[in-house]
C-alpha positions as CSV (number, residue, x, y, z in Angstrom):
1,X,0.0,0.0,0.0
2,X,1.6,3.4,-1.3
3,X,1.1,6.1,1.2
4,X,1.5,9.5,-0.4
5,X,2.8,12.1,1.5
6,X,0.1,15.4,2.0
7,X,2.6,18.2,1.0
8,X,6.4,19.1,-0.5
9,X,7.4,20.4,2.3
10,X,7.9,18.5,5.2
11,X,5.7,19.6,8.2
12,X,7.3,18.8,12.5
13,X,5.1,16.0,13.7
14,X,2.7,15.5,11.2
15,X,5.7,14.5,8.3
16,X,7.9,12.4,10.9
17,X,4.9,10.3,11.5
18,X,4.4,9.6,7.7
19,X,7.4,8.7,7.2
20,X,7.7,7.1,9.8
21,X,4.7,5.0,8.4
22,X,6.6,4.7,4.9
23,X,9.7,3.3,6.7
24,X,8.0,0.4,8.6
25,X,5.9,-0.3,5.6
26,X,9.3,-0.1,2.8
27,X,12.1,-1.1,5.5
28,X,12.2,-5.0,4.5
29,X,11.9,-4.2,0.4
30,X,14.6,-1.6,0.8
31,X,16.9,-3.6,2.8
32,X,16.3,-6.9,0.7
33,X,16.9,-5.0,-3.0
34,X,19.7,-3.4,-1.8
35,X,21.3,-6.7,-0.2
36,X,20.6,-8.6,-3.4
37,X,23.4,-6.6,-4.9
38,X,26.1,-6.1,-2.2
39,X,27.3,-9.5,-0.8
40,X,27.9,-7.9,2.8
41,X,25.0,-7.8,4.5
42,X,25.9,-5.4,7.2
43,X,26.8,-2.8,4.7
44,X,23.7,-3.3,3.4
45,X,21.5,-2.5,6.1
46,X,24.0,0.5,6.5
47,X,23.2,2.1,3.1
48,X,19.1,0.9,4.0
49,X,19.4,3.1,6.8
50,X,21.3,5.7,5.2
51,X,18.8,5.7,2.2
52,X,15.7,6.6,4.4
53,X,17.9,9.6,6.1
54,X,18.5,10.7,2.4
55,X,14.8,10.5,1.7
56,X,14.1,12.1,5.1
57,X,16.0,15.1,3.8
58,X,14.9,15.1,0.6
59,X,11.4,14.8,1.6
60,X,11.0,18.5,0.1
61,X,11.9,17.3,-3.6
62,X,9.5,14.6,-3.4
63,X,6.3,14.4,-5.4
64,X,3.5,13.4,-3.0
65,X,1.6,12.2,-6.0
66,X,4.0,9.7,-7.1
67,X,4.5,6.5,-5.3
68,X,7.5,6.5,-2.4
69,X,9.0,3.3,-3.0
70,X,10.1,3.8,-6.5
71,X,11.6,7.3,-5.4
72,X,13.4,5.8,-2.8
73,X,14.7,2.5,-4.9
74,X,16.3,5.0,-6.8
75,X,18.0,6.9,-4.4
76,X,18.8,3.3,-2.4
77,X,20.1,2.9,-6.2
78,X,22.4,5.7,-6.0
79,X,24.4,4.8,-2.9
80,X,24.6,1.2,-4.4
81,X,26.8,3.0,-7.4
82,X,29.2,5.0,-5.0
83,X,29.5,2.2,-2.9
84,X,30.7,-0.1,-6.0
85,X,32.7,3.3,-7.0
86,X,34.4,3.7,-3.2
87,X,35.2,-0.4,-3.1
88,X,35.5,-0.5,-6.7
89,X,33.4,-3.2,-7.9
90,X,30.8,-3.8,-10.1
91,X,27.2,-5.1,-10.2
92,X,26.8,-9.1,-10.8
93,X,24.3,-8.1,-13.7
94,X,21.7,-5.9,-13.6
95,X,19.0,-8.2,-15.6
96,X,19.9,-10.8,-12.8
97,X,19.2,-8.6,-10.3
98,X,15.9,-7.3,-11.7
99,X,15.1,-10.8,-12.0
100,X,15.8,-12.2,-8.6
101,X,13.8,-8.9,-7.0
102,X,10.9,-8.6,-9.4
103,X,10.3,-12.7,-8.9
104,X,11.5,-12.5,-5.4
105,X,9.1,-10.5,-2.1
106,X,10.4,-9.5,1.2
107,X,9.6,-12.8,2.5
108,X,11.8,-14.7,0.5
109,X,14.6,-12.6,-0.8
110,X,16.8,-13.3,1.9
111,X,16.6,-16.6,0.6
112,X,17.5,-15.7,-3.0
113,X,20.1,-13.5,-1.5
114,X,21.7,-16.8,0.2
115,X,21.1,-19.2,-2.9
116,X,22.6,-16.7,-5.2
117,X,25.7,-16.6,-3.1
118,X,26.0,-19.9,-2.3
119,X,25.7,-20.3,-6.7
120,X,28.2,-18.0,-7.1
121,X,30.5,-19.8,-5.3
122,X,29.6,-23.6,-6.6
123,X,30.8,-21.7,-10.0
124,X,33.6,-23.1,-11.9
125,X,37.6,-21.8,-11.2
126,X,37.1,-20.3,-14.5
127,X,33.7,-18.9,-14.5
128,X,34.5,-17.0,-11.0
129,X,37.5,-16.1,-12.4
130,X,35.4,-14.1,-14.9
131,X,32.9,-12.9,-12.8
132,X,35.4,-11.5,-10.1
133,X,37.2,-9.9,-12.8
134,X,34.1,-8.0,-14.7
135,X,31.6,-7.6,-11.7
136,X,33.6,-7.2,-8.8
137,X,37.2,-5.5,-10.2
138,X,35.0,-3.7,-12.7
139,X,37.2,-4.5,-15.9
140,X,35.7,-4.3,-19.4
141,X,34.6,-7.4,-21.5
142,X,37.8,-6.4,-23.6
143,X,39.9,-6.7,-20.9
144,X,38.3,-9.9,-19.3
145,X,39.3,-11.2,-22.6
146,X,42.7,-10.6,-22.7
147,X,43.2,-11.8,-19.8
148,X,41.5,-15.3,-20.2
149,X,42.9,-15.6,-24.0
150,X,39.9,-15.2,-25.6
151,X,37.7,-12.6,-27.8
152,X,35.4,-10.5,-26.6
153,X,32.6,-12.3,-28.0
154,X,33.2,-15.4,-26.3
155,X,34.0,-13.6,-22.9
156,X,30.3,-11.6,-23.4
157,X,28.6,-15.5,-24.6
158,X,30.5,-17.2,-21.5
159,X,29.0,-14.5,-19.2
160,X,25.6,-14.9,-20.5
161,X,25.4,-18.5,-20.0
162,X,27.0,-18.2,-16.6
163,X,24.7,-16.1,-15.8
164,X,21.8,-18.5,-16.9
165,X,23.9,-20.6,-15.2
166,X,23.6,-19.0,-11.7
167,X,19.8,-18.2,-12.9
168,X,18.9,-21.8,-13.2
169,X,20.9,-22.5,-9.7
170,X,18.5,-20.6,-7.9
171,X,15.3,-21.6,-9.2
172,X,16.7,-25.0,-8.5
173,X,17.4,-23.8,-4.8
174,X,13.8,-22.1,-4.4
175,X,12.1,-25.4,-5.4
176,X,13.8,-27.6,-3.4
177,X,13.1,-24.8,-0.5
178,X,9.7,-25.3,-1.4
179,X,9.5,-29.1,-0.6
């Protein structure tokens, strides 16, 4: 249930007890989408927390007729990037991500969270070689290539089917959890 917010400008009392509202209602779905792309879980409930205080302070920018969660997804969204920017790493893959939250609920995301980690490291020497190399050091397909010997193409096609790869792993993991 979106709760939308009565003015711009954030009113003493009245505002801290909306959004006080919207952070008991969003806490979990924040927390969860930003832990299903940072593998420490205690900086993630960091940037959850710092998230709301950014909202809290932007509550002024925000327009009341628009839904909340979506405005603060993005700016939970934002502190993902300049965490990956300060540690210097890079996102698994966006599409994977999308597709472990939009399939995934509050409920059972800490579960995805778990399977996709435990996947990752049931991976192959060579396919976590890849994947530490783009997604975590943040190098380019080009250079993931060189270093493993092989063209770009077949760097871009290997990460696409390890990514199906780690896809498949956790459906396989949510079915047998549903057993």
């Amino acid at each position: 249930m979106e709760m939308a917010l009565e003015s711009k400008e954030p009113r003493a009392g009245e505002s801290l007890a909306s959004f006080d509202s919207l952070v008991r209602e969003h806490a979990a779905a924040i927390r969860m989408h930003i832990r299903m792309r940072l593998r420490d879980a205690s900086r993630a409930d960091d940037l959850a927390q710092e998230a709301f205080l950014v909202a809290y302070r932007r509550l002024g920018s925000f327009e009341a007729a628009r839904p909340f969660y979506p405005w603060l997804r993005g700016i939970a969204d934002n502190l993902i990037r300049n965490e990956r920017r300060r540690q210097g790493t890079g996102s698994l893959d966006q599409g994977l991500d999308e597709l472990l939250w939009k399939e995934s609920d509050a409920r059972n995301a800490t579960a995805d969270v778990e399977a996709l980690h435990d996947c990752l490291d049931s991976l192959a020497r060579g396919a976590t070689r890849m994947i530490q190399s783009r997604y975590h050091e943040g190098r380019s397909i080009e250079e993931v290539a060189a270093e493993e010997g092989k063209s770009p193409n077949a760097v871009s096609v290997a990460l696409l089917r390890i990514r199906q790869t780690l896809r498949e792993c956790i459906e396989r993991r949510r079915r047998e959890e549903m057993r």
